[in-house]
N, C-alpha and C positions, 0 to 999 in steps of 0.2 A: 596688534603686537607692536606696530610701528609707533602708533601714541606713547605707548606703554614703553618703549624703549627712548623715546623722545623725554618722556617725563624725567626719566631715570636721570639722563643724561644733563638736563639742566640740574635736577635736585644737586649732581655730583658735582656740578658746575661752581653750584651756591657754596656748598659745603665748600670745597677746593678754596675758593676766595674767601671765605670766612678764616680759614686755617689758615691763609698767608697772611690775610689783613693782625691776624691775631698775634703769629709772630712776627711783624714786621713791628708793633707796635710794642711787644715784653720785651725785641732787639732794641728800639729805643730807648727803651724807659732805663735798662740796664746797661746800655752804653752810657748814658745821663749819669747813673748812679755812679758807675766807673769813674768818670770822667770829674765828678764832683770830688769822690773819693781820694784819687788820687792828685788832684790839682796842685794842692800847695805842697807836695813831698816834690814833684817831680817838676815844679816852677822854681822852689826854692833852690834847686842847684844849678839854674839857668842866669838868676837874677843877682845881682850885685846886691852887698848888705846895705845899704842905706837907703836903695828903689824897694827890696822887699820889704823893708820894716816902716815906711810910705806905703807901700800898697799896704800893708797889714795894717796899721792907723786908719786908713782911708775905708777899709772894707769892715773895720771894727763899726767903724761910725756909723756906716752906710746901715748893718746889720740892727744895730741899737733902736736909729733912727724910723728902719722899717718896720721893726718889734714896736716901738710907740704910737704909731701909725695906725697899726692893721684894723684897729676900731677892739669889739667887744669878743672878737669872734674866738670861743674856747675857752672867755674868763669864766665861765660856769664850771668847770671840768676841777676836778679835784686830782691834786698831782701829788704821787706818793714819792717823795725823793725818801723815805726813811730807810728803805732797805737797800744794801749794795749791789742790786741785780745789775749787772753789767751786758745788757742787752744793746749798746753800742755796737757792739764789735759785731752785731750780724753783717752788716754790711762787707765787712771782708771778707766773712768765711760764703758769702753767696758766692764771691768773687772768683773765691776757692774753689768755685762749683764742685765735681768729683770726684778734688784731689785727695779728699777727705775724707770720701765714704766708703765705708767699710759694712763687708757682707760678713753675716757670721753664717754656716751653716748651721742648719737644725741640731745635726750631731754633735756641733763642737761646744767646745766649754761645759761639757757635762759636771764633768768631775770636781768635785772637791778642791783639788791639787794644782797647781799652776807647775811648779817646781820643786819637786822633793828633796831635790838636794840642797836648796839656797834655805838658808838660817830663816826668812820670811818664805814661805812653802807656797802662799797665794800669790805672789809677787809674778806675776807675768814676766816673762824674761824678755819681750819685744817692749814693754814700757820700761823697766829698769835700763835698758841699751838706751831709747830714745831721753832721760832723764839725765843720761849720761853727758848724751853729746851735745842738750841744749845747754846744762849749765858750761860746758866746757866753747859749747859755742859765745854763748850769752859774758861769761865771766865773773859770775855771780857767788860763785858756791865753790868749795873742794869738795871734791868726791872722791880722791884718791884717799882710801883707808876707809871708808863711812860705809855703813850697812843702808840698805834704802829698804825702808818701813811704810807699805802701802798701807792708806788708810783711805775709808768714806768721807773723803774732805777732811782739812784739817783740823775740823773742830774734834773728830772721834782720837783724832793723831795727839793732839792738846791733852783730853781724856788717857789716854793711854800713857802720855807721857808723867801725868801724875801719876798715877798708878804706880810705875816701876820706879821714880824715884821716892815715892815713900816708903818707910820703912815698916813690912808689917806688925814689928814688934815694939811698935814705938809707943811710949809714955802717953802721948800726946799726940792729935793729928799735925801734921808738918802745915806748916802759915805758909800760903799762897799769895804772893802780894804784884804789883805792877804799878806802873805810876801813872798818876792820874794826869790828864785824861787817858785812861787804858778802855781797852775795846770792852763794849757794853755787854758783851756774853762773858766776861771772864767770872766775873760774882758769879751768874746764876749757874755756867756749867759746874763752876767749882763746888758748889752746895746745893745742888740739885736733888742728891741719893744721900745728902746729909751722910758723907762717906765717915769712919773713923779714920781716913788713914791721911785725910788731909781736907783742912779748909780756909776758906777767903779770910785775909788776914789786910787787904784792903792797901790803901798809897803805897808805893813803898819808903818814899821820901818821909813818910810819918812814922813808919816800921820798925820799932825800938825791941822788940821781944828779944831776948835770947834764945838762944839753940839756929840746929838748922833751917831754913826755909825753900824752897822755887821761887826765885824772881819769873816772872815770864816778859822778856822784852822785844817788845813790837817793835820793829823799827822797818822803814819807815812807820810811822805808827796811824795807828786807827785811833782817832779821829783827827789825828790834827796834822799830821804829813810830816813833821821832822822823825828826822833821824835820830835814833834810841841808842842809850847806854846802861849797863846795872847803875843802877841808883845807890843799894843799901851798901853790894862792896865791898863783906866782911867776911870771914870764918862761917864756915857752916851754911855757906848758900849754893844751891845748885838752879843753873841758867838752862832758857830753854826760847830759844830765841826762834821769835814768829815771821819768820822774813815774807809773808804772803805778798806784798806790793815788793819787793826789792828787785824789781823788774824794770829796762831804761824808758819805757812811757812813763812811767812817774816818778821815778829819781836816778840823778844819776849813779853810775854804777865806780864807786870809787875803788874796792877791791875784792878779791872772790872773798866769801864771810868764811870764816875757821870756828865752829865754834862745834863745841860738844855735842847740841842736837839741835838740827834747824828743822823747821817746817816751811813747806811753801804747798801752795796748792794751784790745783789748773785753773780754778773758778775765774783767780784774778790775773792768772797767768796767761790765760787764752780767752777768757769770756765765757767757758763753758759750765757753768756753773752747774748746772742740772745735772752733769757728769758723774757728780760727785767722789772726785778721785783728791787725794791728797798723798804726798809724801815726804816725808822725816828721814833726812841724810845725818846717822848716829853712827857717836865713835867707840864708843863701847860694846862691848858685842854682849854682856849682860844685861845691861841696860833695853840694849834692841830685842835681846831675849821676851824680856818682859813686859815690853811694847805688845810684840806682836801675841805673846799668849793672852794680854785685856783683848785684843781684837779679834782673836779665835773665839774666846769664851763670848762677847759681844755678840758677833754679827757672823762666826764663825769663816772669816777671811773678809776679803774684799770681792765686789764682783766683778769675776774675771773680763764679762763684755763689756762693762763701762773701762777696764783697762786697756783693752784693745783700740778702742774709739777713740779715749786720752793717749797713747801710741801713737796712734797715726796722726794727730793734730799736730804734737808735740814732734813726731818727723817730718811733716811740710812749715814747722813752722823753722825748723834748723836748717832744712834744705835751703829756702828761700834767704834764709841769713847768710849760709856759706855758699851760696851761688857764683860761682867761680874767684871763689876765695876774697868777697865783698859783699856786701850789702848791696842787695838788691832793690830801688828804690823806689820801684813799679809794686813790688810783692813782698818786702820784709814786712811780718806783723808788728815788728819794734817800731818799726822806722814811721810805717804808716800810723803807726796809732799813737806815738808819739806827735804826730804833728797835729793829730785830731785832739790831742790832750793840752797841746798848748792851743790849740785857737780856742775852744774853751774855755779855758781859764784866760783867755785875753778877754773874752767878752762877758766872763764873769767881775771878773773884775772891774771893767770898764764901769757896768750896770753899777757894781756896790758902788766907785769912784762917783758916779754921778748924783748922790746925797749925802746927808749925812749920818743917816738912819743907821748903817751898818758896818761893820769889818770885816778883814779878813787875814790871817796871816802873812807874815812877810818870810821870804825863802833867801839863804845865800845860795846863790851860781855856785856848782863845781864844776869839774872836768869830769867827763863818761868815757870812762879806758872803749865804752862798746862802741857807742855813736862819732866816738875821738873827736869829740870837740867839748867846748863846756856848754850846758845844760840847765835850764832850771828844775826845782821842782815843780811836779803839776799832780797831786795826790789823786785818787781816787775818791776822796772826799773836802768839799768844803768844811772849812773849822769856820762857822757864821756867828759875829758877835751883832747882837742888838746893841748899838750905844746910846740909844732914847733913854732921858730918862726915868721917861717915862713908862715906858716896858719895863715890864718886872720878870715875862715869863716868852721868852723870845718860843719855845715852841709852840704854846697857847698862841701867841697874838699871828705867827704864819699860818697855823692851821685858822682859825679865821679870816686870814685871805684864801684858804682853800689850796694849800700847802703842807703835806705830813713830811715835818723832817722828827728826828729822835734831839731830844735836850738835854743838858750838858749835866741833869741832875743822874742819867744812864751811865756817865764815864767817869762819876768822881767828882764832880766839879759843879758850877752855881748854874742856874737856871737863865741866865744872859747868853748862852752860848745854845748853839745845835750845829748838829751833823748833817750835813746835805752831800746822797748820793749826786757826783759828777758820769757814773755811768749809764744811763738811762737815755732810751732811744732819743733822736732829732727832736721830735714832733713835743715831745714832755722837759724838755730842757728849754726847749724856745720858749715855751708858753713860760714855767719861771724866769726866764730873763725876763721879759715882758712886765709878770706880775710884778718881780723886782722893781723893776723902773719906775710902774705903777704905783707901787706902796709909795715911793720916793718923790713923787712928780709933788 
């Protein structure tokens, strides 16, 4: 018996020191991560502007330098920049550990119904409050007078929003048009169900038809990062502005947008993409009528537990903003991924600056009413020109370096150009820096 409790007592011994050794070492790794994470938000308000833009030069180098260095190790691995998965931002929301997670019980969310009395009936009244206080926190958007039209992402919201402005009695389907480069799903959602009540009518800068039309203006835009305006600008057009980036990590924020009907969605707004929550701030209350009866008939509402989920992101992510009536610079997700969006695009560019192979757009600086300072842009996507002239097909010749971006022949525009997601984990961006350099050496 004496053995036998002998044994016990070491096995429990083992075990014991395995379980401290274990989190002594996920305590480190996640201090590390921390501590990486927040480095340059929370040095950058210690340090004078001309030491930190020296250390920022100097760490750009250092970074480059190591990228050309590291030998072969990962150039076999095929890298999907093509789609916007915004998979960066885990690293915050681990940060968040708790703050975020939300229990649904079994019982709840049964029903149908979110809200019977609100004009959108699916509409969660805990995410309509928190949609409130971040554009009001943020300063992006009115809300005062706009109905908020929940949808599965903003592309079903996009969907929806043709719908009610075209006319079902019309002659002709209503011309859908955007200016090129416009985001590469506008053609195919729009002529997908080859609708009668409206179809892709293409540039709008080439857009000469008479009658009504939907402009749809991206702004910031997809693919290429500036800032959008209607184009055509005439009689008989109805706007429907896609503000999905108009967020201060990637541009700055000059005044809240006033427009008839915006769309923004969490995907790009928090990183959660898989959430798939979108919402539409409309001023017309016929208009939202008719929104949300395409999305009853669709998908018959939205799902109420991915609005609970997007809820609660969207309230720690306001809370941390208005944390004692400032920006918190430890924990705002503006602030923080803002800084994570310009070292990025510093080291991106750096790589394209160091040949002659490639381009990139140029941004004018504004002032950000959020951040209160000025700003550059730093998109969610590169706008990548091949200037070889020897390339003819700048997305063929990266994916034979073993790089899937989308070419410029998807937005409207010549096959010298592609799109390259900037949101994509550490480990998948270094290695394109890298190969960048690589193609260029």
């Amino acid at each position: 018996m004496a053995k036998s409790q002998s044994m016990c007592t070491v096995r429990n011994l083992l075990v014991l020191s395995l379980a401290l050794n274990l989190s002594l070492i996920m305590r480190v790794y996640f201090d590390g991560e921390k501590q990486g994470l927040f480095f340059s938000v929370e040095n950058q308000k210690q340090r004078g502007p001309s030491i930190a833009l020296d250390k920022e030069a100097h760490a750009t180098q250092r970074t480059l330098r190591s990228l050309s260095l590291s030998g072969q190790e990962g150039m076999e691995k095929v890298i999907n920049l093509d789609h916007g998965d915004p998979t960066m931002y885990e690293k915050y929301w681990m940060m968040m550990g708790e703050r975020t997670t939300v229990v649904i019980p079994g019982w709840h969310s049964m029903s149908y119904f979110s809200d019977i009395k609100n004009l959108c009936w699916f509409l969660e009244p805990e995410f309509a409050k928190q949609v409130f206080r971040l554009h009001k926190a943020v300063g992006n958007a009115i809300t005062e007078g706009r109905h908020i039209v929940v949808g599965t992402g903003s592309s079903q919201l996009i969907l929806a929003a043709l719908f009610a402005l075209s006319p079902t009695d019309g002659s002709e389907p209503m011309s859908v048009v955007s200016t090129a480069p416009y985001y590469s799903s506008y053609p195919l959602m729009t002529n997908y169900l080859k609708s009668g009540l409206y179809n892709w009518a293409g540039d709008a800068r080439s857009f000469n038809k008479e009658g009504p039309y939907i402009e749809l203006v991206t702004s910031p835009n997809n693919p290429d990062g500036f800032v959008r305006h209607s184009m055509v600008n005439r009689i008989g057009g109805i706007l429907v502005h896609d503000l999905a980036y108009y967020w201060p990590h990637y541009t700055p924020i000059s005044s809240p947008a006033d427009h008839d009907i915006t769309l923004f969605t969490v995907s790009k707004a928090t990183g959660h993409a898989g959430t798939r929550i979108g919402w539409a701030l409309v001023k017309d209350e016929e208009v939202a009528k008719k929104m949300i009866k395409f999305i009853e008939l669709n998908t018959i509402g939205v799902s109420r537990d991915s609005q609970l989920r997007a809820a609660k992101i969207l309230e720690v992510m306001t809370n941390t903003t208005e944390k004692n009536g400032s920006l918190d610079s430890g924990e705002s997700f503006f602030e923080v991924s803002y800084h994570l969006m310009a070292e990025r695009w510093r080291l991106l560019r750096a790589a394209v600056n160091g040949g002659r192979m490639f381009s990139l757009p140029e941004f004018a600086p504004g002032f950000c009413s959020f951040l209160q300072q000025e700003t550059q842009p730093q998109p969610a996507f590169a706008w990548l020109k091949c200037e070889d002239d020897a390339v003819d097909d700048c997305e063929s010749f990266l994916r034979g370096h073993k790089i899937l971006t989308r070419g410029g022949r998807h937005f409207g525009v010549g096959l010298k150009y592609v799109r390259i997601s900037m949101l994509d984990r550490d480990i998948n961006f270094s290695l394109f820096l890298k190969r960048l350099s690589k193609i260029q050496s």
